[in-house]
C-alpha positions as CSV (number, residue, x, y, z in Angstrom):
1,X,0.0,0.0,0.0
2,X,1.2,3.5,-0.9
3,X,1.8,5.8,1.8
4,X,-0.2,8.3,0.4
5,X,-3.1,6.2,0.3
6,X,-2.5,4.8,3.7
7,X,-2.8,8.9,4.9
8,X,-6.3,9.4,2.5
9,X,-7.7,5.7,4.3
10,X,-6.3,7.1,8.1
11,X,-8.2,10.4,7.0
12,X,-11.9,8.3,6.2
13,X,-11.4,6.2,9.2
14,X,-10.8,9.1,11.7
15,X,-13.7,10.9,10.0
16,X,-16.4,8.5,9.1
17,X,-16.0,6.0,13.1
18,X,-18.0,8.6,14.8
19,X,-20.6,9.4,11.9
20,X,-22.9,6.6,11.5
21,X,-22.2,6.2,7.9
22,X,-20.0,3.0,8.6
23,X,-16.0,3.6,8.7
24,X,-15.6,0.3,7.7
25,X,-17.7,0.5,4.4
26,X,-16.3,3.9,3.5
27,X,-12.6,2.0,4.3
28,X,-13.9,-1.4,1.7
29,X,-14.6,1.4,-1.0
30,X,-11.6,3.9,-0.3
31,X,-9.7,0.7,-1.0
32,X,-11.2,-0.1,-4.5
33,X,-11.2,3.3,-5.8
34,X,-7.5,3.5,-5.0
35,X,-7.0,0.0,-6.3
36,X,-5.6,-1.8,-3.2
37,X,-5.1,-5.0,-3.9
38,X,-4.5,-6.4,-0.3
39,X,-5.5,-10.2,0.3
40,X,-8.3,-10.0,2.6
41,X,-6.0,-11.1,5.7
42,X,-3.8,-7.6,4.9
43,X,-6.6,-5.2,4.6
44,X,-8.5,-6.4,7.9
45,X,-5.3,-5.7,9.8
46,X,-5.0,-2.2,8.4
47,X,-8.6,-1.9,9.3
48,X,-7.9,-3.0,12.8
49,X,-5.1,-0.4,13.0
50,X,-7.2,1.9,12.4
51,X,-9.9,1.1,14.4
52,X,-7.4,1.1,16.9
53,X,-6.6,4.8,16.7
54,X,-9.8,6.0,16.7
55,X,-10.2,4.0,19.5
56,X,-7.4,6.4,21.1
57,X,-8.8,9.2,19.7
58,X,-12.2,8.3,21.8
59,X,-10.1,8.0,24.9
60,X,-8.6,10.9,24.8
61,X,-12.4,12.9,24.6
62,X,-13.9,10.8,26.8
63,X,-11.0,10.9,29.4
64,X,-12.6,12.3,32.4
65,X,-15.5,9.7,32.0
66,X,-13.1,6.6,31.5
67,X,-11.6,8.3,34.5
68,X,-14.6,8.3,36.5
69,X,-15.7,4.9,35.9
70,X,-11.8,3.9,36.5
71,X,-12.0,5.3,40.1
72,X,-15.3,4.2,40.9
73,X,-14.6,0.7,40.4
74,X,-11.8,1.1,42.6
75,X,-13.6,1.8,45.1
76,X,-14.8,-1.8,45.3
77,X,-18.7,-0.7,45.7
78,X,-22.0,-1.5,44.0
79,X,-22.7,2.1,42.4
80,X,-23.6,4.0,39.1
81,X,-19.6,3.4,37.7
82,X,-19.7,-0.5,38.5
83,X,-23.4,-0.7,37.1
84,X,-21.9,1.1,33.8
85,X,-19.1,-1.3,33.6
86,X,-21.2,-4.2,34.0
87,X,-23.6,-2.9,30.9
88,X,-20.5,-2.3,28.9
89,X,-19.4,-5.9,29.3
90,X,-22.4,-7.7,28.8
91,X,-22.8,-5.4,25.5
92,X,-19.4,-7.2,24.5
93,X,-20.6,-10.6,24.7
94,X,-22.7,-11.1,21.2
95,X,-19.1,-9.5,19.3
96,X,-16.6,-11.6,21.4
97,X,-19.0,-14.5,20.2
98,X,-18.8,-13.5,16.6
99,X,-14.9,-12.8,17.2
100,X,-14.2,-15.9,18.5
101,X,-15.9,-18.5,16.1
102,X,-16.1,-16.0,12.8
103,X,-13.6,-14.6,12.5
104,X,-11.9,-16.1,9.3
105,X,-15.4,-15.7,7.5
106,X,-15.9,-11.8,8.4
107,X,-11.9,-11.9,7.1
108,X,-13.4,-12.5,3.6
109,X,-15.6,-9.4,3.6
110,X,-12.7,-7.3,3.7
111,X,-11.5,-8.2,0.4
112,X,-13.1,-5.3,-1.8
113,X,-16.7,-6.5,-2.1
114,X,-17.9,-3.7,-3.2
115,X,-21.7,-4.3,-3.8
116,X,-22.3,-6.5,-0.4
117,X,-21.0,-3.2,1.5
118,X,-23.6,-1.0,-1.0
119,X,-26.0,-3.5,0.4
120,X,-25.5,-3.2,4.2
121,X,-24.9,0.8,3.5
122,X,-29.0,1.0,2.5
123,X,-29.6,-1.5,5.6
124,X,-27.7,1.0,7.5
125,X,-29.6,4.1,6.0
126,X,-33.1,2.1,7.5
127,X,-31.9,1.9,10.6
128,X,-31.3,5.2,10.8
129,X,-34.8,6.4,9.2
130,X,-36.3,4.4,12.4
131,X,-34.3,5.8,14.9
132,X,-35.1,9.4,13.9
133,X,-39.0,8.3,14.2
134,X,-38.2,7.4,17.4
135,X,-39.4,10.2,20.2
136,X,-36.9,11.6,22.2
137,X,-36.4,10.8,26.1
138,X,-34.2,11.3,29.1
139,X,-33.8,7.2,29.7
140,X,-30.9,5.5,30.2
141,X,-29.3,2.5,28.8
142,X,-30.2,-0.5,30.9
143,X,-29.3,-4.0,31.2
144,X,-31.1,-5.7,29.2
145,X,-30.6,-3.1,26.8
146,X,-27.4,-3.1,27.0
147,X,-27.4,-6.6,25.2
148,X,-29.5,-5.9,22.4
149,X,-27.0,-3.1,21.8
150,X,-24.3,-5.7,21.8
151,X,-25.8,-7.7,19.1
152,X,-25.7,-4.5,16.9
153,X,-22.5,-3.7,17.5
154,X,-22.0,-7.8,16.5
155,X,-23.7,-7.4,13.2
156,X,-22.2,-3.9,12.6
157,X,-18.8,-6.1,12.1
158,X,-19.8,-6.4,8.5
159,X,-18.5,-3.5,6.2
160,X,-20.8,-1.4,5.0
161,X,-23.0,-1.7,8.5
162,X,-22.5,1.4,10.9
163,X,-21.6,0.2,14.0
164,X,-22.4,3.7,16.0
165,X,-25.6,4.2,13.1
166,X,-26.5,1.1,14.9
167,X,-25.8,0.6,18.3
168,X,-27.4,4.2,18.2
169,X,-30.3,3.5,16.4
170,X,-31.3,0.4,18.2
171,X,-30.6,2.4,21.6
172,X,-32.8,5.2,20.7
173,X,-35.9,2.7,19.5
174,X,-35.7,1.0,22.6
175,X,-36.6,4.4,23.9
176,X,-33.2,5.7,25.4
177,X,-31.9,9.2,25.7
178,X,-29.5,10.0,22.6
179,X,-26.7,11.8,24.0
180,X,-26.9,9.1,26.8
181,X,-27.5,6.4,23.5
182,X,-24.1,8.0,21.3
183,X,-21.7,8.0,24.7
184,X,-22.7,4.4,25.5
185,X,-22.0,3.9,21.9
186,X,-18.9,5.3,22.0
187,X,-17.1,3.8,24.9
188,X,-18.4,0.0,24.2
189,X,-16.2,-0.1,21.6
190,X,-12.8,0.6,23.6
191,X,-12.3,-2.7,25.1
192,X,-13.6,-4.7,22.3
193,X,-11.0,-3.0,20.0
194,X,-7.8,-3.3,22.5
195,X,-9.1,-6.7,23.2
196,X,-9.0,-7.9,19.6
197,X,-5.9,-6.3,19.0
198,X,-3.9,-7.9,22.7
199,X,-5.5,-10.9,21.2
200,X,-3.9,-11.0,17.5
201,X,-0.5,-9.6,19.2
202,X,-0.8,-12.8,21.2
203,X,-1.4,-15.3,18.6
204,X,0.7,-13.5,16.2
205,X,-2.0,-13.2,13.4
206,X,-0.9,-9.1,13.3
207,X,2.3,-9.5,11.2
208,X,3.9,-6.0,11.2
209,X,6.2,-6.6,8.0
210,X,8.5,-4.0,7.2
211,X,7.1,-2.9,4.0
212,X,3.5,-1.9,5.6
213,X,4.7,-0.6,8.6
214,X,5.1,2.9,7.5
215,X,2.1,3.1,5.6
216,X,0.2,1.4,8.8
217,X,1.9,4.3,10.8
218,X,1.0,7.0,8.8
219,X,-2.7,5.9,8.7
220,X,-2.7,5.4,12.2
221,X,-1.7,8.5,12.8
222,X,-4.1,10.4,10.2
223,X,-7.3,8.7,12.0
224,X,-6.2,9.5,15.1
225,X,-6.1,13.3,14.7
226,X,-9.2,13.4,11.8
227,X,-10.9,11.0,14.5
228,X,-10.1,13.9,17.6
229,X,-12.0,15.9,15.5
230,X,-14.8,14.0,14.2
231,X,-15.5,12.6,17.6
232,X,-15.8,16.2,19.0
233,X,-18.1,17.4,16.2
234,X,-20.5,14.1,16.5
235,X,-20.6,15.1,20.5
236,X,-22.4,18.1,19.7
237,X,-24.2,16.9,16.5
238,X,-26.1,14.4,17.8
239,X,-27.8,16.3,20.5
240,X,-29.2,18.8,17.6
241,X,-29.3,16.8,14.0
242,X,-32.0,14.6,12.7
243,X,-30.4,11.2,11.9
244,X,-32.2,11.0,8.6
245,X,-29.5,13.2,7.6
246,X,-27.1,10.9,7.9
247,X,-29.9,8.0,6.2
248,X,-29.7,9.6,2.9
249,X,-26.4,10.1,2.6
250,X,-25.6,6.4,3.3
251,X,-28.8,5.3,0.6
252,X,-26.7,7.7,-1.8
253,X,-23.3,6.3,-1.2
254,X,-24.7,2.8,-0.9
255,X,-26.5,3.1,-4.5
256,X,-23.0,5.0,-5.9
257,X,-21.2,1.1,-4.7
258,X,-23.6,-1.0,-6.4
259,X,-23.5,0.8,-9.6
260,X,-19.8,0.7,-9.5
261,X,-19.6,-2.7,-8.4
262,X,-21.5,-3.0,-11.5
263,X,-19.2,-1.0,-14.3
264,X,-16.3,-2.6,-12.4
């Protein structure tokens, strides 16, 4: 991969995680129009990587509530910290699942399908037309709804599905609060995306050859500082913008990839 390109993909990443327009689509067709031509093995990796700095990027905004829950766990007590905690685990368990005994099939989504990310970019664009039906409330996430959110963050793994479009949509049909709904959103992802990267280092499925390492660090470093940004905007966006915004870009986008999946 040119290093170039590697910046441009860091760029989308850091820009498009927070936006529920799927950073993981937007990454599947960066690729094609630049004419990567990384096995399916290579381009997941530089997806995790960049996953990875965006997951940075969300604890750097987010630091004084990481910080907060940090400290109240500490303190060894049943209160509001260890009950968030506990809802951000249990949202983990339907995408360790998927992890754990899929992973070498979601592998061969990240190979440039074009048209299946189209696909899940419309499915994506649904969800979000739902969600901004849905009236808004001061809830909080709970429990149980803390699961459900889980299995769309599970189902979000494919390219092309937004994983905050729909860990935020589902959380805001099942009646929650969406600032509360978009922070939730945000912080479930940290310890999925340290876990899965502690676990390839582990196993030694990340290979770190020299010729991709630059481009890998220049990416990472372009979506971490487009992603500082993006996640600050989103903060502040989602308290005032209709979703359906965001619905018919993605039906746009999504019809733009099947047509070129077609004159391909």
């Amino acid at each position: 991969m040119e290093t170039i390109d590697a910046i441009i993909l860091g760029v989308i990443q850091g820009l498009t995680e927070f936006l529920p327009v799927s950073s993981s689509g937007h990454l599947e067709l960066g690729k094609a129009i630049l004419g990567d031509e990384s096995v399916p093995e290579e381009s997941l990796l530089f997806t995790v990587v960049l996953h990875f700095a965006t997951a940075l990027s969300t604890i750097v905004i987010f630091r004084k509530d990481i910080l907060e829950i940090i400290t109240g766990l500490l303190k060894f007590k049943k209160n509001e910290e260890a009950l968030f905690s506990l809802k951000i685990i249990i949202s983990m368990i339907p995408a360790v699942l998927i992890g754990l005994f899929f992973e070498e099939q979601l592998e061969q989504l990240f190979g440039g399908n074009i048209m299946f990310v189209g696909f899940m970019l419309i499915i994506t664009a649904i969800l979000l037309w739902l969600a901004d039906k849905a009236k808004d409330t001061n809830k909080p996430v709970s429990t149980s709804n803390a699961f459900i959110i889980g299995v769309s963050q599970a189902i979000a793994m494919l390219p092309g599905i937004s994983r905050s479009g729909a860990t935020i949509s589902t959380s805001v049909l099942l009646g929650n609060d969406k600032t509360k709904a978009a922070r939730f959103s945000f912080l479930m992802v940290i310890p999925l995306i340290f876990g899965k990267i502690a676990k390839d280092l582990v196993s030694g499925d990340l290979n770190f050859d020299s010729e991709n390492n630059l481009p890998l660090l220049l990416g990472f470093i372009a979506a971490f500082i487009s992603g500082l940004f993006a996640c600050t905007w989103m903060i502040s966006l989602v308290k005032k913008s209709k979703l359906s915004y965001f619905a018919v870009y993605c039906i746009v986008v999504g019809v733009l990839a099947i047509s070129y999946s077609f004159i391909k």
